[in-house]
C-alpha positions in Angstrom: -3.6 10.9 13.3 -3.1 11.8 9.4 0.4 11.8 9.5 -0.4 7.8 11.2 -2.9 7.5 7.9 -0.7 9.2 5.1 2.3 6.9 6.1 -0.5 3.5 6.1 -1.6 4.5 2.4 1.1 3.0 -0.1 1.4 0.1 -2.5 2.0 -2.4 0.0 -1.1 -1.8 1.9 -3.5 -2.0 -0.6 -2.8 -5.0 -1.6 -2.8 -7.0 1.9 -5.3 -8.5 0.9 -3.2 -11.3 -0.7 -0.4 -11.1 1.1 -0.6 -15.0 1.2 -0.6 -14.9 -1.8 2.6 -12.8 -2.5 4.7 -14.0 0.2 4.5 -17.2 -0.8 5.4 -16.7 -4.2 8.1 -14.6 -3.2 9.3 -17.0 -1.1 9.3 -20.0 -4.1 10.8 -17.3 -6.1 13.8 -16.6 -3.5 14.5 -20.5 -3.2 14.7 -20.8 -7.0 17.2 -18.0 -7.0 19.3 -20.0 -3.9 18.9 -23.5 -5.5 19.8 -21.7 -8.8 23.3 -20.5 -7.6 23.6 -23.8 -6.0 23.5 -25.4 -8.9 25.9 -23.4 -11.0 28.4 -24.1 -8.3 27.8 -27.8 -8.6 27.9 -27.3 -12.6 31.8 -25.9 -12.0 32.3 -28.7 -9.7 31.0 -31.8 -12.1 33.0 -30.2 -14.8 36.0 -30.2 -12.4 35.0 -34.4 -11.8 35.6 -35.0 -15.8 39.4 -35.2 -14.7 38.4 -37.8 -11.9 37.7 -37.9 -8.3 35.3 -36.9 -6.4 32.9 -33.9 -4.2 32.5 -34.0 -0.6 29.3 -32.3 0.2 28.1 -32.7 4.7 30.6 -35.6 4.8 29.2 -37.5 2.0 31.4 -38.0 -1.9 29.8 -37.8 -4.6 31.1 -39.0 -8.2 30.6 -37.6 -11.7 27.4 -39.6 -11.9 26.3 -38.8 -8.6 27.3 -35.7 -8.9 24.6 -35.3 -12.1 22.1 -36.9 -11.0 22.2 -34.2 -7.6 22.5 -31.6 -10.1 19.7 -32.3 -12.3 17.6 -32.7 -9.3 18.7 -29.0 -8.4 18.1 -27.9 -11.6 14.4 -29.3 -11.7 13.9 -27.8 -8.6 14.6 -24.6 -9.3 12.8 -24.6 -12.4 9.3 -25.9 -10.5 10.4 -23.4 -7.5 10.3 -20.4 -10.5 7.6 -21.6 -12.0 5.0 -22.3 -9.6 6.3 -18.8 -7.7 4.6 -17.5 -10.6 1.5 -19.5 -10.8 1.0 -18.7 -7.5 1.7 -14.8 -7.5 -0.9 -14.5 -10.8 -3.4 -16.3 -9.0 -2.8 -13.4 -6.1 -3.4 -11.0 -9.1 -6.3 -12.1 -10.2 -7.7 -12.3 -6.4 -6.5 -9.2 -5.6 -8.2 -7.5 -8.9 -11.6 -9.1 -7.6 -11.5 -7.7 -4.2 -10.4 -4.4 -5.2 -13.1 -4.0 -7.9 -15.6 -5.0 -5.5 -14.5 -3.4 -3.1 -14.8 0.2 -4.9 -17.5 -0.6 -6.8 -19.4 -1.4 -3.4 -17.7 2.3 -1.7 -18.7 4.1 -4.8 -22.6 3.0 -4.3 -22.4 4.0 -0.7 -20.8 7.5 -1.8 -23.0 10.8 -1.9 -23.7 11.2 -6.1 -22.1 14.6 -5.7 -18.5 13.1 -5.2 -18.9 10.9 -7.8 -20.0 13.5 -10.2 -17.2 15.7 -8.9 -14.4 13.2 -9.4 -15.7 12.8 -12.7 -16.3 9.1 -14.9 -12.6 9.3 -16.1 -10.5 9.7 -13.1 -13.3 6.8 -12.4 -12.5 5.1 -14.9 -8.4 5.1 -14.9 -9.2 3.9 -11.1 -11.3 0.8 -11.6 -9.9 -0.4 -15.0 -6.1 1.0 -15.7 -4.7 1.2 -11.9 -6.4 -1.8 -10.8 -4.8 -3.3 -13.9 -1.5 -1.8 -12.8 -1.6 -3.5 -9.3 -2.4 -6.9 -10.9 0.4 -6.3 -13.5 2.5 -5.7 -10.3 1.5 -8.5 -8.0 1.7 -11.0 -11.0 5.2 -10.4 -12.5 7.3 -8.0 -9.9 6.4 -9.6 -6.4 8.8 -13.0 -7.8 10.9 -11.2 -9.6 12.0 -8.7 -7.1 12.6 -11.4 -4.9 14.9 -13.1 -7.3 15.9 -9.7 -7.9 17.2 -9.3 -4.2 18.0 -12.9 -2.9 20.2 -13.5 -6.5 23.0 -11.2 -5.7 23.1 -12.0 -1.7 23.3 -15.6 -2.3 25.8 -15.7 -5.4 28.1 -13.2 -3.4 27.5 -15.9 0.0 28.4 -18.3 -2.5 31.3 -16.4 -4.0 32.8 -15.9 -0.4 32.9 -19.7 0.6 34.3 -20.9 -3.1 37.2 -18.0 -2.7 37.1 -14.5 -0.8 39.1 -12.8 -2.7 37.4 -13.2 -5.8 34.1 -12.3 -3.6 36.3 -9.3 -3.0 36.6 -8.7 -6.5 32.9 -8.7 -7.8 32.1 -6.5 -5.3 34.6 -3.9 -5.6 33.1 -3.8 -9.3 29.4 -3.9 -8.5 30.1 -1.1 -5.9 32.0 1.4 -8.8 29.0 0.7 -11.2 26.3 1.1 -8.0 28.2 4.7 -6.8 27.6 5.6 -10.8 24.5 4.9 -11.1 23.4 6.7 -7.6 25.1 9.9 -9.4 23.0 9.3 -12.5 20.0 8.9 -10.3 20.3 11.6 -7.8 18.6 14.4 -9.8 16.0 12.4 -11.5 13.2 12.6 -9.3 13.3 16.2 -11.0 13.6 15.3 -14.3 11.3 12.3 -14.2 8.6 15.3 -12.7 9.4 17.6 -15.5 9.6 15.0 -18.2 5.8 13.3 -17.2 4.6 16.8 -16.5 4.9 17.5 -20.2 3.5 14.1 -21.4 0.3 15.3 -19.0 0.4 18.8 -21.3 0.8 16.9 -24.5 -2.0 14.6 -24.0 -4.3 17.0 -22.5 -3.7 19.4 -25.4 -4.2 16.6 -27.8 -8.1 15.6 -25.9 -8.4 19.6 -26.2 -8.2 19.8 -29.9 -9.9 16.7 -30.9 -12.8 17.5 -28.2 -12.9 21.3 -29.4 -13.1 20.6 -32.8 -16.1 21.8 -34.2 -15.2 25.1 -32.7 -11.8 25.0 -34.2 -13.3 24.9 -37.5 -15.9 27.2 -37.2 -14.2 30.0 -35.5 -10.2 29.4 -36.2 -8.0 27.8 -38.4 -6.2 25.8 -36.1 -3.4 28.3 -35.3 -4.1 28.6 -32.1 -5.1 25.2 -30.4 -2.3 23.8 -32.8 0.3 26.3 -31.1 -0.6 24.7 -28.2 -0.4 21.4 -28.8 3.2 22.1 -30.7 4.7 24.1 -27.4 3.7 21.4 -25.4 5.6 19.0 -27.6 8.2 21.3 -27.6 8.2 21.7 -24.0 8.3 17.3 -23.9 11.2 17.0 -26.1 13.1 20.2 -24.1 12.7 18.0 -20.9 13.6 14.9 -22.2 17.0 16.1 -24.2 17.9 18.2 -20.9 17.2 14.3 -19.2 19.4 12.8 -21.8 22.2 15.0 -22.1 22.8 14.9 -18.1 22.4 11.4 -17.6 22.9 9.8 -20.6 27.0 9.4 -20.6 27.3 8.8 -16.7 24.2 5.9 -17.2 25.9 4.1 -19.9 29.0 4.0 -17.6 27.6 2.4 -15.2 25.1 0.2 -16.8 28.5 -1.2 -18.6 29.9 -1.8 -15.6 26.9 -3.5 -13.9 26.9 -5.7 -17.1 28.3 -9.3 -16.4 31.2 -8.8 -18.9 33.2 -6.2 -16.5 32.3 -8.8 -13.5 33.7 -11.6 -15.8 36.5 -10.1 -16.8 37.6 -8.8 -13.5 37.0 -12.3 -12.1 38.9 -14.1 -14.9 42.2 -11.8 -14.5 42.0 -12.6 -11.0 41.2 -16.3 -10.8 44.0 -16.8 -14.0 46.4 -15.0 -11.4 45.6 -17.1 -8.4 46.1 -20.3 -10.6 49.1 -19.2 -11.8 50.4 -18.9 -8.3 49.0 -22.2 -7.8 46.7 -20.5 -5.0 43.2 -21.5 -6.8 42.1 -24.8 -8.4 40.2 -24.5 -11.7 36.9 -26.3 -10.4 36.6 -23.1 -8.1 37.8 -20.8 -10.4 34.8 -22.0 -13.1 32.3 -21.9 -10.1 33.1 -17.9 -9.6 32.8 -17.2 -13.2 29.3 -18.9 -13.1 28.3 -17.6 -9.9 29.3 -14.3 -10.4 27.4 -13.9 -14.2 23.9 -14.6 -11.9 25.3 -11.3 -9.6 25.6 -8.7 -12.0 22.8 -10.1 -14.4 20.2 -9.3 -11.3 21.6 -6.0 -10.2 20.2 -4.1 -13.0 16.7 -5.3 -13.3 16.8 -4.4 -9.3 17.4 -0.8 -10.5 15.0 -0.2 -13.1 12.1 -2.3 -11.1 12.1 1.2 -9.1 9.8 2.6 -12.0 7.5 0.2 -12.1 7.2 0.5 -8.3 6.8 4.3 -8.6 4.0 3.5 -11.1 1.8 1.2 -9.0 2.1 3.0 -5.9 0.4 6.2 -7.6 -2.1 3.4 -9.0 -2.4 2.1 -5.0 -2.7 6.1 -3.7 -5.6 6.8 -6.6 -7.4 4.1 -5.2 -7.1 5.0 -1.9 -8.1 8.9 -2.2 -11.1 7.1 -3.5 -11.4 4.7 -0.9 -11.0 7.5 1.9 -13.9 9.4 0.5 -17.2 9.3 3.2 -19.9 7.1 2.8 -23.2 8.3 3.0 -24.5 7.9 6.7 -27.7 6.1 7.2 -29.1 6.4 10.2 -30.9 3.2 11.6 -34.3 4.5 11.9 -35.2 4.2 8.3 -38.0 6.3 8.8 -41.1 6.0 6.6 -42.3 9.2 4.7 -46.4 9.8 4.9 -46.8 13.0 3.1 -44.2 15.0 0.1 -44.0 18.5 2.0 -40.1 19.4 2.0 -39.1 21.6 4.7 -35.6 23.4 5.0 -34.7 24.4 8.6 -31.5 26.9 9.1 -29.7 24.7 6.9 -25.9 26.1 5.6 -23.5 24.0 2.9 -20.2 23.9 1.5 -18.4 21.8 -0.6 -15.3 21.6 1.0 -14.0 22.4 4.0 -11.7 25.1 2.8 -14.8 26.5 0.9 -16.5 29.4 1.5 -20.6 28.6 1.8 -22.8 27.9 -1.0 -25.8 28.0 1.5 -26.4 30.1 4.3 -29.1 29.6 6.8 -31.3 29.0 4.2 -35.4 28.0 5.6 -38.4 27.4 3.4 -41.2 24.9 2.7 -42.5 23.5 0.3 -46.1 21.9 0.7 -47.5 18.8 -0.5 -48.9 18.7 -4.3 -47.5 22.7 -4.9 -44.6 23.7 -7.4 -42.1 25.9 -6.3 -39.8 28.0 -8.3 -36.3 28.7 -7.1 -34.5 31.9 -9.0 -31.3 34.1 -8.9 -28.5 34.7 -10.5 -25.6 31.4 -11.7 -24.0 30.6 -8.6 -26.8 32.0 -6.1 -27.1 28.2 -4.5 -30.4 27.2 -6.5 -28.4 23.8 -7.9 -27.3 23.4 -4.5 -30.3 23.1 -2.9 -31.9 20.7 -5.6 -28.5 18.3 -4.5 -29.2 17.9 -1.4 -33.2 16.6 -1.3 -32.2 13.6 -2.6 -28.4 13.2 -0.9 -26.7 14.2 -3.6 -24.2 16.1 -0.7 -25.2 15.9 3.0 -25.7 19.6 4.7 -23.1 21.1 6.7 -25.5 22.1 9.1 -29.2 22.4 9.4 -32.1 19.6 8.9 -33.7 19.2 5.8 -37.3 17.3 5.9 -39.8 15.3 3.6 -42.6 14.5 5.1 -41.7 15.7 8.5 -38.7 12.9 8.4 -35.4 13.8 8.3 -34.2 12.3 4.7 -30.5 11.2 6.9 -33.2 8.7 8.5 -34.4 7.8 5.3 -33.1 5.0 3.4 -31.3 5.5 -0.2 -33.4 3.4 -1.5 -36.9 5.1 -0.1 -35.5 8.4 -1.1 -34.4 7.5 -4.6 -38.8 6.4 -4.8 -39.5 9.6 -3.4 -37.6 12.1 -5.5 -36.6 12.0 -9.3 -34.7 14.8 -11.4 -34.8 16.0 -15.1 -31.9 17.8 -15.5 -30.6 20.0 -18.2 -27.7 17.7 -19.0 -29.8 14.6 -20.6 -28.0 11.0 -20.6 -29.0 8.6 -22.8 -27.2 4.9 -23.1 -26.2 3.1 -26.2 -29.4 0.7 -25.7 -33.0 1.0 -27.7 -34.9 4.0 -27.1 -37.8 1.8 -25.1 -35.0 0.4 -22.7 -34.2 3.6 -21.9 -37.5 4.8 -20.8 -37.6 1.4 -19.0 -34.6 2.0 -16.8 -36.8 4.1 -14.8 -39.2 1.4 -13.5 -37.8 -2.2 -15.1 -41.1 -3.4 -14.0 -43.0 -1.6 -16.1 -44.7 -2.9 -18.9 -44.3 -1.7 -22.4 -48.1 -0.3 -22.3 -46.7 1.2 -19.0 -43.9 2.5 -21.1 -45.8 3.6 -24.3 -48.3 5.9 -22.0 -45.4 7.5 -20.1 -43.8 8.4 -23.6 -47.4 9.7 -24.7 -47.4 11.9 -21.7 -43.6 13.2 -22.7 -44.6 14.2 -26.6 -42.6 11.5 -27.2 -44.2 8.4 -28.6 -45.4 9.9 -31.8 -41.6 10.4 -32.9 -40.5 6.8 -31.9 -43.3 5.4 -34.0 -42.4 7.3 -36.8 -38.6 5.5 -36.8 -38.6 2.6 -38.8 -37.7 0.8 -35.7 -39.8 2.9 -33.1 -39.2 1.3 -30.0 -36.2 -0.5 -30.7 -34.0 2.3 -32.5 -30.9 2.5 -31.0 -30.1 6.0 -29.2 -26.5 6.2 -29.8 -24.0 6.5 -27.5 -25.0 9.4 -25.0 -28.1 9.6 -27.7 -26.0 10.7 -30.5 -29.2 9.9 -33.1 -32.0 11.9 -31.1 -31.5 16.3 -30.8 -31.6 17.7 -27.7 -35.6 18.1 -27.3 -35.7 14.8 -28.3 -33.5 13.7 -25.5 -34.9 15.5 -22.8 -38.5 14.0 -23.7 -37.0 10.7 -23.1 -35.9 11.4 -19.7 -39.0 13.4 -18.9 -40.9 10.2 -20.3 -38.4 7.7 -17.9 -39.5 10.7 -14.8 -43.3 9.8 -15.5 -42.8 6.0 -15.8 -40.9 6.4 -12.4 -43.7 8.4 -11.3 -41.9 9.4 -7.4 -44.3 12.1 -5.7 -41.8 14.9 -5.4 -39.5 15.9 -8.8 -37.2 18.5 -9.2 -36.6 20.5 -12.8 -32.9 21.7 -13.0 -34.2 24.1 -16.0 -35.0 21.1 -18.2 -36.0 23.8 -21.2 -32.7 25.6 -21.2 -31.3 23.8 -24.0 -34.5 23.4 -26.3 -35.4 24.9 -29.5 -39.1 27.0 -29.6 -40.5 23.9 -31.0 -39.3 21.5 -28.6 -40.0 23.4 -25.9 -43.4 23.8 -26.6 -43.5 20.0 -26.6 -41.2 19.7 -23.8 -43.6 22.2 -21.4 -46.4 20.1 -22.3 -44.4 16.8 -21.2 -43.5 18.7 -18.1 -46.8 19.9 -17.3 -48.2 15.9 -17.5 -45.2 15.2 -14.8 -45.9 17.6 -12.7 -49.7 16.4 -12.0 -50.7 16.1 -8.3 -46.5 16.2 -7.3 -44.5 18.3 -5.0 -42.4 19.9 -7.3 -39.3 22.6 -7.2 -38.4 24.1 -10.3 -34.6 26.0 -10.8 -35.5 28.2 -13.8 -33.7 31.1 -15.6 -36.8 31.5 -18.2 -38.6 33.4 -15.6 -41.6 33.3 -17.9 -42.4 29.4 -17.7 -42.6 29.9 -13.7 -45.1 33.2 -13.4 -48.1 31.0 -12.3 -46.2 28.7 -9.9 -47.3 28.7 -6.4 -43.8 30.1 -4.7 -41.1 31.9 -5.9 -37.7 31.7 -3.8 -35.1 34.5 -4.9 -31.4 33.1 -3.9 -28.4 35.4 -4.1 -25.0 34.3 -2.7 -26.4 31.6 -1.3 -29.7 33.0 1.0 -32.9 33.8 0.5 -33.8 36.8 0.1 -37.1 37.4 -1.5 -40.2 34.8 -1.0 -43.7 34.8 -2.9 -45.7 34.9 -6.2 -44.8 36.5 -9.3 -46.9 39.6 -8.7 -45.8 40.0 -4.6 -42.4 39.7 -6.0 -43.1 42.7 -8.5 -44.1 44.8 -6.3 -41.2 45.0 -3.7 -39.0 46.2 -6.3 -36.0 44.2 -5.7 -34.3 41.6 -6.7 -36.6 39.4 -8.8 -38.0 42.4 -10.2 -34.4 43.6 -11.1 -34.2 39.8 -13.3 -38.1 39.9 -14.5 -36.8 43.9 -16.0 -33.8 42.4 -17.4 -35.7 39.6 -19.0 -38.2 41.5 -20.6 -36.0 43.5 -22.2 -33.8 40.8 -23.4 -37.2 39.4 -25.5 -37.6 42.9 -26.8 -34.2 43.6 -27.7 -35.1 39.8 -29.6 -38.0 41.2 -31.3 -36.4 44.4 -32.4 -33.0 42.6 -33.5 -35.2 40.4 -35.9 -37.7 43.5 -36.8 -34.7 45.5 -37.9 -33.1 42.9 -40.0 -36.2 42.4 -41.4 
């Protein structure tokens, strides 16, 4: 069954969609290719009537004017034919760039938020704008031209053949030397090409490295080092490419001078001048083969190279297809209602991937109505995990977990995403005024609404104090506000939202003494009459919190209050040691430089 799927996924299947579209226009395209050798054979043949008499075309003679006339019909036709193949083919790209957008756009909403945050907002990115792009790029110009590509030389060598074998014979045996060429030239560069883009993807992510990294570079190096890198990638690039050039380079210009029309032209003209000489060719046909035969080797080439662009677009067609073959999130059709905010968590095991080992194991708890919970242990225990998956971030391997006595895969996204709300430690502000992004929370709200939730967060005395207060702009990703700042905005957009359970992926880590004074006080106004859970390394903002759940390698292994916890000796009192004497060591380190 995946071997069935991986062969399905490809350029051609993703965009079905307009195949109406493409055929179509491929089909115009391939006529104006036929009707285009047809005419050059009638040119040859009404330059052959300047002399007198006359063409016999399905019993029927034509004169020179005739003769003209049917010729500029041909020629109109084949122009329209081109043209509207075109027309028709962007109108395809266009369509096919709607549905397409939509159409991830649409899978990406119905997506767990873990996958999305795990694929990341580039490769996100590249998907919906640059390979979409690609695919439009593709349907638009290549699907015509490849059929002119293809149906050019079959129909000028058909046409070669009736006005004279031998001189079919003849621009053949050419095309075929510069095609056995070129397959030498080509037969190693799946390699190269592999090596070659393998060192652009160095140079470029060494370049992002150093621009991104910066601030470090100039604060801890000269540039020595992330330069060096940046300069053996390039070296490594031009490496690749001269090894490329110097294998290919003299075998390729061969045979693109012999796929050229000149070689055809000449080969033809020696030929035909031969066959006249012997008084075994008339000069009407001979003109009609030199024509013809121009159009054969003209479309051979293009036919070649088109494979890149091919290559290109179906990578763009598989990107959007890994995305497309991601799960949806399941919803089950009971859409359940939730009546109270207790979260339960009933033998419930996790892991990201198949191939992964577990990041939760068996791991049971509850968490009553209106209480705060605390979870603790060391990076990597599971605590992050188990925030993810209240609100669907990932689904659970195995396991139920509860709100309310519901199971939250019988609860709607849209119930859920009422029910639970996060402040994490990463803030995310967007380039809007400060009060529309408090707003985003609730956009029913009204700005009273808004000013008390920002009261609440510490917040609102600093906006007024802007000369814009409301309406500064935050920057992009809130360049103009510091951290503290930030994370009072997004406390402040938690209260407006006001769900009954929240969860606090260490929303202090990150803030200065001052701001966090401010930002526990803004925290301690959201967490009023709420279920809350808590993921906290400051173990001294959670010693009054009603449960304490100590995760290591993703179980549980130590329940209850700060003091309980104490006294068994073990693993939270192990961090609560090691925290206290990393304040102390703070207070002696200052007291001694003092």
């Amino acid at each position: 069954m995946k071997k069935y799927e991986k062969q399905k996924q490809g350029l051609w299947s993703i965009i079905a969609p307009v195949n109406i579209y493409i055929k179509f226009a491929m089909f115009l395209s391939a006529i104006g290719a036929i009707t285009s050798v047809m005419g050059f054979v009638l040119l040859a043949y009404v330059i052959g009537l300047t002399s007198g008499g006359s063409i016999s075309l399905f019993g029927i003679n034509f004169e020179l004017k005739e003769s003209l006339i049917l010729l500029s019909v041909i020629t109109i036709f084949s122009f329209l034919a081109k043209y509207y193949s075109f027309v028709i083919s962007h109108l395809g790209a266009f369509r096919l760039e709607q549905i397409l957008r939509v159409k991830i756009t649409t899978h990406m909403s119905q997506v767990p938020l873990g996958h999305i945050i795990t694929i990341g907002t580039g490769a996100i990115k590249k998907v919906l704008l640059d390979d979409v792009k690609n695919l439009h790029a593709f349907v638009a110009d290549n699907t015509p031209f490849m059929a002119k590509a293809i149906i050019s030389p079959i129909a000028s060598m058909i046409a070669l053949f009736f006005i004279d074998y031998r001189l079919a014979f003849v621009a053949f045996g050419v095309l075929l030397i510069g095609g056995i060429l070129m397959s030498l030239v080509m037969k190693d560069s799946v390699n190269y090409r592999n090596n070659y883009e393998q060192s652009q993807s160095e140079i470029n992510k060494a370049v992002v490295e150093f621009i991104q990294a910066m601030p470090v570079v100039r604060t801890f190096d000269d540039g020595t080092t992330s330069f060096k890198r940046y300069n053996n990638s390039l070296d490594r690039y031009r490496m690749h490419l001269k090894e490329w050039i110097a294998t290919t380079s003299n075998p390729a210009r061969i045979s693109m001078t012999i796929l050229s029309p000149m070689p055809t032209l000449l080969a033809i003209s020696i030929a035909g001048l031969f066959f006249m000489i012997n008084g075994t060719l008339l000069f009407a046909p001979f003109i009609a083969a030199l024509l013809v035969s121009t159009g054969m080797a003209d479309a051979m080439i293009p036919l070649m190279w088109m494979s890149n662009f091919v290559k290109k677009s179906t990578a763009a067609a598989i990107r959007i297809q890994e995305i497309m073959t991601i799960p949806s999130l399941k919803i089950s059709d009971k859409k359940e209602k939730i009546e109270n905010t207790n979260i339960v968590f009933e033998n419930v095991s996790f892991k990201y991937k198949e191939e992964d080992n577990y990041a939760l194991k068996g791991v049971s708890f509850e968490v009553p109505k209106n209480t705060v919970t605390a979870l603790v242990g060391a990076s990597g225990a599971g605590k992050s995990t188990v925030a993810k998956l209240i609100p669907r971030f990932w689904d659970v391997t195995s396991g139920t977990i509860k709100i309310g006595d519901v199971n939250i895969k019988n609860i709607d996204s849209e119930t859920l995403m009422n029910t639970v709300s996060f402040v994490f430690q990463d803030t995310f502000l967007f380039n809007d005024t400060l009060g529309n992004n408090i707003k985003i929370a609730n956009n029913n709200a009204s700005d009273e609404d808004m000013i008390q939730a920002a009261k609440a967060a510490q917040i609102h005395e600093f906006i007024q104090s802007l000369p814009n207060g409301y309406e500064t702009m935050a920057g992009d990703r809130g360049t103009n506000l510091s951290g503290g700042q930030k994370q009072r905005i997004t406390i402040a957009r938690s209260i407006l939202r006001n769900t009954p359970i929240v969860v606090l992926d260490e929303a202090t880590a990150f803030a200065d003494p001052e701001n966090e004074e401010e930002i526990i006080k803004a925290l301690a106004n959201l967490m009023k009459n709420k279920t809350v859970i808590v993921i906290a390394h400051r173990l001294s903002t959670i010693k009054d919190v009603n449960q304490i759940i100590v995760f290591d390698n993703g179980e549980i292994k130590e329940k209850g209050k700060h003091e309980e916890l104490l006294q068994i000796q073990g693993i939270y009192a192990n961090l609560w040691s090691n925290y206290e004497k990393a304040q102390n060591w703070d207070m002696q380190h200052i007291g001694a430089e003092k």
